[in-house]
N, C-alpha and C positions, 0 to 999 in steps of 0.2 A: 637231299630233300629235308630229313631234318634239321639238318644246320638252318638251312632258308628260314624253315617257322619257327627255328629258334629266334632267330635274328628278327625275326619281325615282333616278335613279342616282346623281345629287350626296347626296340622301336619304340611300339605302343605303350611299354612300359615308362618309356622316357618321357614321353609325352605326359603319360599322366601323373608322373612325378613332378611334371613340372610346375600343372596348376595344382599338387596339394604344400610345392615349395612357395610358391607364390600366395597361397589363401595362408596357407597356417604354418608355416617353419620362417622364421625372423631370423635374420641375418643370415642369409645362408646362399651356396650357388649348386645351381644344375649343370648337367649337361645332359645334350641330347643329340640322334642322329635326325635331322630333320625327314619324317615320312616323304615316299617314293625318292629320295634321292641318294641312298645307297643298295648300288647293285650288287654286294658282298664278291663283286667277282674280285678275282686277282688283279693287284696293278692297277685296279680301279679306284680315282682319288673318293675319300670319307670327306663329307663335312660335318665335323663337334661341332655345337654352338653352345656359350656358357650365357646360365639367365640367373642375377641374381636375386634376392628375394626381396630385397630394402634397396628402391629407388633412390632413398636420401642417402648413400654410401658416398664418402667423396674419397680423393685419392685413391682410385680402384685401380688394382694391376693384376693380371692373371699371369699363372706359372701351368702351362700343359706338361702333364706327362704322359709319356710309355713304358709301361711295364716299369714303374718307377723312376724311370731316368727323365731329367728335365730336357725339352726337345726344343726349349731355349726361344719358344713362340708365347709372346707376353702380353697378344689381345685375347678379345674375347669369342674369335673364331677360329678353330683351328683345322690347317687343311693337311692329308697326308694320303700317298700313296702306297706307302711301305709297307705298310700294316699285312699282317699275315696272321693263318687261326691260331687262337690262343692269346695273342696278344692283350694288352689290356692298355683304357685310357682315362684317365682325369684330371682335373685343374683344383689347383688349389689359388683363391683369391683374396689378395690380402685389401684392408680397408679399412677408412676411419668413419665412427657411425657418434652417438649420443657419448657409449659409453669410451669410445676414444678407440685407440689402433687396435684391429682383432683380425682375422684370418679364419678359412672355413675352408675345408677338403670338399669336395662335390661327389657326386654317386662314381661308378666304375663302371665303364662298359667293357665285356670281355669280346674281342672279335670274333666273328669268323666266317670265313672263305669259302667258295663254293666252286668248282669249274663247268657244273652245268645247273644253269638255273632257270625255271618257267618262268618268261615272259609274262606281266599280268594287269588289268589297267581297272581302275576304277573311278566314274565321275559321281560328282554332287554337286545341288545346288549350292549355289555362296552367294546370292544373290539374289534377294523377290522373296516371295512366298509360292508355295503349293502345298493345298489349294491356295487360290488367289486369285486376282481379277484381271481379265484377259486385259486390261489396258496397258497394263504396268510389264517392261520387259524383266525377261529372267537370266541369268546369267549361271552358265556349270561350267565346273572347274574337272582337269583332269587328274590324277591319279596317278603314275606308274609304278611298277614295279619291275626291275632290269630291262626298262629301256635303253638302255646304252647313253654314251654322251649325246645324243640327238636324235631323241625320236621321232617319227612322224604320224601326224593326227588328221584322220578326217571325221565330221562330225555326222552325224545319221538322224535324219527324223523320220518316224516309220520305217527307218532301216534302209533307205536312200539318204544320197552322201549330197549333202549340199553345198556348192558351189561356193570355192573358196575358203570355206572355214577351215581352215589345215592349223590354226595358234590350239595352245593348251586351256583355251578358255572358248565359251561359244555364248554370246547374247544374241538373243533374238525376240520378239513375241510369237506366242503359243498360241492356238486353240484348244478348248476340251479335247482328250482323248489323243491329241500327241502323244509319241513316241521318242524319247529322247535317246539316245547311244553312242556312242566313238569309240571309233576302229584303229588301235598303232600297231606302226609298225617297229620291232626293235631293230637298233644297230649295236646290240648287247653284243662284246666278245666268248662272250660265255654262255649261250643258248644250249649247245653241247646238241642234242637231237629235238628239240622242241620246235616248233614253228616260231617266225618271227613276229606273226602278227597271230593278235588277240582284238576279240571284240568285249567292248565295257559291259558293265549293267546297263538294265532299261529302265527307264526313270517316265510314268504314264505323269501327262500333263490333266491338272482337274482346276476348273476355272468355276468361279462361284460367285455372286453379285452380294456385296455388304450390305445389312441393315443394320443402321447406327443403332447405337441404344447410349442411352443420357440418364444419369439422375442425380440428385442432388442431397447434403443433406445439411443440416446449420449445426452452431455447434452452441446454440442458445434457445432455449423455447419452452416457456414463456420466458420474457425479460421483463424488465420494469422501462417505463417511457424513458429513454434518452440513453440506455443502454447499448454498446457497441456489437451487433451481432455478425460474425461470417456464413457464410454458405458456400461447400466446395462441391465440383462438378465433375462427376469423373463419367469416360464416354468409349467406345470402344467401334469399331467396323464404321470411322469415319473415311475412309482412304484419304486421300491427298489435299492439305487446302481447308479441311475445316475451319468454321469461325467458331465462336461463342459470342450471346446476348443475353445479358439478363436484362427481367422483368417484374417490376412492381405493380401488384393490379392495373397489367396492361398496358402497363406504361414502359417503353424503354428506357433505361438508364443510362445518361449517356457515357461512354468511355468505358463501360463495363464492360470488360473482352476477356479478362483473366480467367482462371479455372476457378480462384476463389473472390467471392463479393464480399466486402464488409462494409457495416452500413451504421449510423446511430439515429437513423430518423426514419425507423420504421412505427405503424398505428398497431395497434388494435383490430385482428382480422383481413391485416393485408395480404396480399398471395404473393408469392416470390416463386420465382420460377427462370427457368434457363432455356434458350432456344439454339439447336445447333444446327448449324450453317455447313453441308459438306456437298462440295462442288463436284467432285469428283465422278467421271462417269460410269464407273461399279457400284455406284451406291444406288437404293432403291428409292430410299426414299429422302431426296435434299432437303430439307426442312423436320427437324425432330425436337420436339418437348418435351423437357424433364418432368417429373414429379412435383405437384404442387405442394408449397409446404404452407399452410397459414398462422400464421403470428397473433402468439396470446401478446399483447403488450399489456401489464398491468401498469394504472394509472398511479404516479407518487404522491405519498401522505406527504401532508406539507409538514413539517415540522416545525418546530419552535421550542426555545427553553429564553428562560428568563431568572433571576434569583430575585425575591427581598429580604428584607430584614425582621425574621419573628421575635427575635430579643436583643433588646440593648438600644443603643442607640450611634448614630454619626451625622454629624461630629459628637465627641464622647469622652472620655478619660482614657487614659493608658492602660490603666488597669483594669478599664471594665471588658466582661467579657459580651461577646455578640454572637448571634445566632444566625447562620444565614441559610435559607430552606431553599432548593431549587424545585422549578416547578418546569414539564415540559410535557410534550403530548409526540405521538407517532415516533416512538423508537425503539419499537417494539415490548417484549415482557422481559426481557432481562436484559435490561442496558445496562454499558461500563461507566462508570462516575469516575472524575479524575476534578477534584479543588485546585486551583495554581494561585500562589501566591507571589508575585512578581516575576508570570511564568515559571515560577517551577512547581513542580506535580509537591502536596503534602497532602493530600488524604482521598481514600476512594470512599469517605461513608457517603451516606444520602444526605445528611446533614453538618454544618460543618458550626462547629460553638468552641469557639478562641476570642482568645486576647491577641491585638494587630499594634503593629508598628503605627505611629505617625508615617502616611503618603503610602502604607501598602496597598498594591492592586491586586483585588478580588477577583478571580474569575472562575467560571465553574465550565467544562467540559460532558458533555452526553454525545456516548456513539452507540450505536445500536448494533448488536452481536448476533441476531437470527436470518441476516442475508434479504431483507425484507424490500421493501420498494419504498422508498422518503424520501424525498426533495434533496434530504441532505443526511449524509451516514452521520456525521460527526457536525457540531454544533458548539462553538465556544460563544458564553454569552460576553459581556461589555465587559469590561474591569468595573468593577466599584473602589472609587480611592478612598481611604479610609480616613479619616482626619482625627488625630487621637494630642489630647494634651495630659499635661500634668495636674492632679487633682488642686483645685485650688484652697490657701486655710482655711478653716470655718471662720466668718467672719464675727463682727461683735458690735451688737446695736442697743444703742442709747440714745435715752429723750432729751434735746438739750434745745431748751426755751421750748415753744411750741410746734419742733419737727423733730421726727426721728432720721439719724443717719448712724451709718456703716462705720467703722473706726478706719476703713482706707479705701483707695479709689476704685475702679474700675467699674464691670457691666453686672447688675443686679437685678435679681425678680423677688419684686415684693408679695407679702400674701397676709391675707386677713383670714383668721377661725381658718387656717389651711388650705382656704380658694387662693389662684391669683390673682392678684390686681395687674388688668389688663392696661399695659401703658407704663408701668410701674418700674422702671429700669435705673433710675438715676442710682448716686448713693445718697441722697437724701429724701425721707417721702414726710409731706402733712396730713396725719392721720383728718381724718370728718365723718368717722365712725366706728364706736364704740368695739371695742374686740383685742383678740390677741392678735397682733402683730410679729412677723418675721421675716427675714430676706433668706434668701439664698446666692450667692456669687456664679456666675456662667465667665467661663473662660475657654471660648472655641469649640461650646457646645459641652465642656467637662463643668459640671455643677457639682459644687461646694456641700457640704454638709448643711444644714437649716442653721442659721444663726438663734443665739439666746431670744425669749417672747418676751415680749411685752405687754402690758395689759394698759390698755386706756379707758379709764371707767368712765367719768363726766368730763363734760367738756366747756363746762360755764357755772360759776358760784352761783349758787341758788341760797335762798332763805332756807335757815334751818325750822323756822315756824313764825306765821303769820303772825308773830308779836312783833320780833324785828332782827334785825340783820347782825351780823357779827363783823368784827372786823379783824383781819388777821397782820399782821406784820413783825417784821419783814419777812414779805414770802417772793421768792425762795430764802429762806434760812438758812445759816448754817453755825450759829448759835442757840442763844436764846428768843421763841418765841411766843407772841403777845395773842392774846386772842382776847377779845371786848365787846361783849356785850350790850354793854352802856347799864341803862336799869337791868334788863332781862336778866332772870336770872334762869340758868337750864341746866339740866343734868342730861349727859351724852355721853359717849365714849370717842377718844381720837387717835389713829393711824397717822406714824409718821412713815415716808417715805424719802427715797434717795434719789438724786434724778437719775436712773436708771430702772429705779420701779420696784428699789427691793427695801422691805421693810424694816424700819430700824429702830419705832418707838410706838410701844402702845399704854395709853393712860384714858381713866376714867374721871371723869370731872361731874360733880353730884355737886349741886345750889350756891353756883358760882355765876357771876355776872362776866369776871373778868379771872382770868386763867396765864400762867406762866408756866413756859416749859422749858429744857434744857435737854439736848442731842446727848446722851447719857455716851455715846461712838465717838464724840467731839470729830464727825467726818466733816473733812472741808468741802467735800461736796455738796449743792444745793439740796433742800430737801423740801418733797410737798407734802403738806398736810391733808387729812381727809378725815373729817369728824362724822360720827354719828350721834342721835337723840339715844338715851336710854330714858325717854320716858315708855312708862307699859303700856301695853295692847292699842302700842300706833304706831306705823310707818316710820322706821328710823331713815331717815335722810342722810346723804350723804353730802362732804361738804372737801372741794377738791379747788385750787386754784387754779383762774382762767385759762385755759392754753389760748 
């Protein structure tokens, strides 16, 4: 009798070595004697079966032994009669896995024998539920223990044997308060004095009717408008057949049948909700409604960025520098800045003040880093093309006859007392008002330094005094010049001048009618005269040849 409940615990033991070889020992093999099917008697055949623990094993061979010696059986079930107490059996299985060819010895079971052993039988369900619902049939499976090679089974409800069920399994449908049981009989060689037949356990049948239960939850709330949300549905005591339906304030959705909905066109205080659908006749109630969930949707800030230009200018010079300020709204209080200058990232300030290539593109970058709700997280505004030249000379301006020009070609803005003259572009301008004159050169928007001034004082010979006229020649000069009176005689003072406007002789003439002078510079350049009266305490006049 001990031996038996030895042997049954090495059993039970095998078994449950075998789910903790299979959950948690890797690479590795069992063996076990499969429950009710060894009767420890004498001469009675053993089934080992080897399980091993990695599926993905390839080239798998077993090696069984006994009591160490190889018994020359090289699958993975091994059959034996011979076996007597004391004995002992395992497999060693060789295999190729990740880490390449390995081999593992498996547990040891030690035999043993018995010549008189109690007959014993027990059933369980394997099949249904109980409690459960009387539609649904149940299915129990037998048990033995020394039933011999062929035992025989009848099955009992309330302890009457019903008709025909004599297999090692029994289905049927139940009502509350059944009585389940089975009666074998053994054809064990080794009962010794025990009876041959045993009755199983009783097993009360309890039948209970399902109420579903549903609910649901999202995995988003609030969102911002156009944001992607799920909601999953988990449900329980549907029996057989259930559907699912989700619902948007009331509305079906069509094709929504899965456990989880996802959606990106939900409002602002929509209801979302799930309806489950179970057919089945244990259920109480066919129709069940999850939990309503309603939907904050916050509405998106529209966003916008834009850049201009706070310094400098473009088109521009190469070397000037520019300042370019971006301005934008909704992207929260600490957004990321990123400047790209022909797409590529060169600065995160707020502000960006450089000097640019000719054709470089400007662009600025704003994303918003507090998870906020806007139209748009990230925003690149236009390129700005840069248009940059090379500064052009300072130019160089002289009066020559009665126009001023540039000493070389190109596009020019004129300017009187430091205004522009609107229009004023040529290289040649005719002054027709009194002032300082100067150009400036534009070359693709890159402007010149100011050219040298000019001064234009009078613009038409006047009388130096209501006696009479003077007369000058040769003007322009570039000698000797005559100046005549006729009778008059006057005392003045006289400026000479270059035709560029720079001074180059100054002489006083005291009670002369007629006057000679000589360019003391001997420049061959033309020169203009401009006399003054030095008579006293009256208006000295100025005396300049016509332009």
């Amino acid at each position: 009798m001990i031996r038996k409940f030895t042997l049954l615990f090495l059993l039970c033991f095998g078994l449950h070595s075998i789910g903790n070889a299979q959950t948690a020992v890797l690479d590795s093999v069992t063996i076990y004697l499969p429950f009710g099917t060894d009767t420890t008697c004498p001469s009675q055949q053993l089934t080992f079966t080897a399980v091993q623990s990695n599926d993905t094993f390839s080239t798998t061979t077993y090696r069984w032994y006994t009591d160490g010696t190889y018994t020359g059986v090289s699958q993975d079930t091994f059959y034996t009669t011979a076996l007597v107490t004391g004995d002992s059996v395992w497999c060693w299985i060789y295999y190729t896995n990740s880490a390449g060819p390995d081999s593992f010895r498996s547990n040891t079971i030690v035999i043993y024998r018995s010549d008189t052993i109690m007959p014993h039988l027990d059933i369980a369900l394997t099949t249904g539920s109980n409690p459960g619902c009387g539609s649904a049939p149940l299915t129990f499976t037998a048990f033995p223990i020394n039933g011999g090679s062929a035992p025989s089974y009848q099955w009992e409800i309330d302890r009457a044997a019903i008709s025909g069920e004599t297999n090692s399994t029994f289905t049927a449908h139940f009502v509350t308060g059944d009585t389940v049981s089975c009666q074998m009989i053994s054809n064990s060689a080794c009962l010794g004095a025990y009876n041959d037949t045993v009755i199983s356990n009783y097993i009360v049948i309890f039948h209970d009717s399902l109420n579903p239960v549903i609910s649901i939850v999202d995995a988003l709330n609030p969102i911002c408008a156009g944001t992607r949300d799920s909601f999953t549905v988990t449900y329980s005591g549907s029996g057989i057949g259930a559907t699912l339906s989700w619902y948007v304030d009331s509305t079906l959705v069509p094709a929504a049948i899965s456990p989880v909905y996802a959606t990106d066109s939900l409002h602002d205080h929509d209801l979302v909700y799930c309806v489950l659908n179970a057919p089945d006749p244990c259920v109480i109630n066919h129709t069940t409604v999850s939990n309503i969930i309603t939907m904050t949707v916050i509405p998106d800030a529209a966003t916008s960025a834009y850049v201009i230009m706070t310094h400098g200018a473009n088109p521009s010079c190469l070397d000037s520098t520019v300042t370019l300020t971006p301005f934008f709204v909704n992207f929260g209080h600490t957004p990321s800045y990123t400047w790209l200058v022909n797409g590529i990232p060169v600065s995160t300030d707020s502000v960006l003040d450089t000097v640019f290539a000719n054709n470089d593109l400007v662009s600025f970058q704003v994303n918003e880093t507090d998870s906020g709700c806007y139209t748009h997280d990230t925003v690149l505004t236009p390129p700005i093309l840069m248009i940059r030249d090379s500064t052009p000379p300072t130019p160089w301006l002289s009066l020559i006859g009665n126009q001023l020009e540039v000493n070389n070609g190109g596009n020019y803005q004129w300017y009187l007392n430091g205004n522009l003259i609107v229009g004023a572009i040529n290289q040649t301008f005719h002054p027709s008002v009194e002032g300082n004159y100067y150009v400036i050169k534009d070359s693709a928007g890159c402007p010149s330094l100011p050219s040298n001034v000019i001064y234009i004082s009078l613009l038409a010979v006047k009388n130096i005094s209501s006696a009479g006229a003077v007369n000058l020649y040769p003007n322009p000069v570039s000698g000797t010049l005559n100046l005549d009176w006729g009778k008059q005689v006057v005392r003045m003072e006289m400026d000479l001048y270059n035709i560029v406007g720079q001074a180059v002789l100054h002489e006083e003439i005291d009670g002369q009618s007629h006057h000679e002078t000589l360019n003391s510079q001997q420049s061959t350049r033309p020169m203009i005269p401009r006399a003054r009266s030095l008579r006293p305490h009256r208006a000295r006049p100025r005396l300049s040849r016509a332009l």
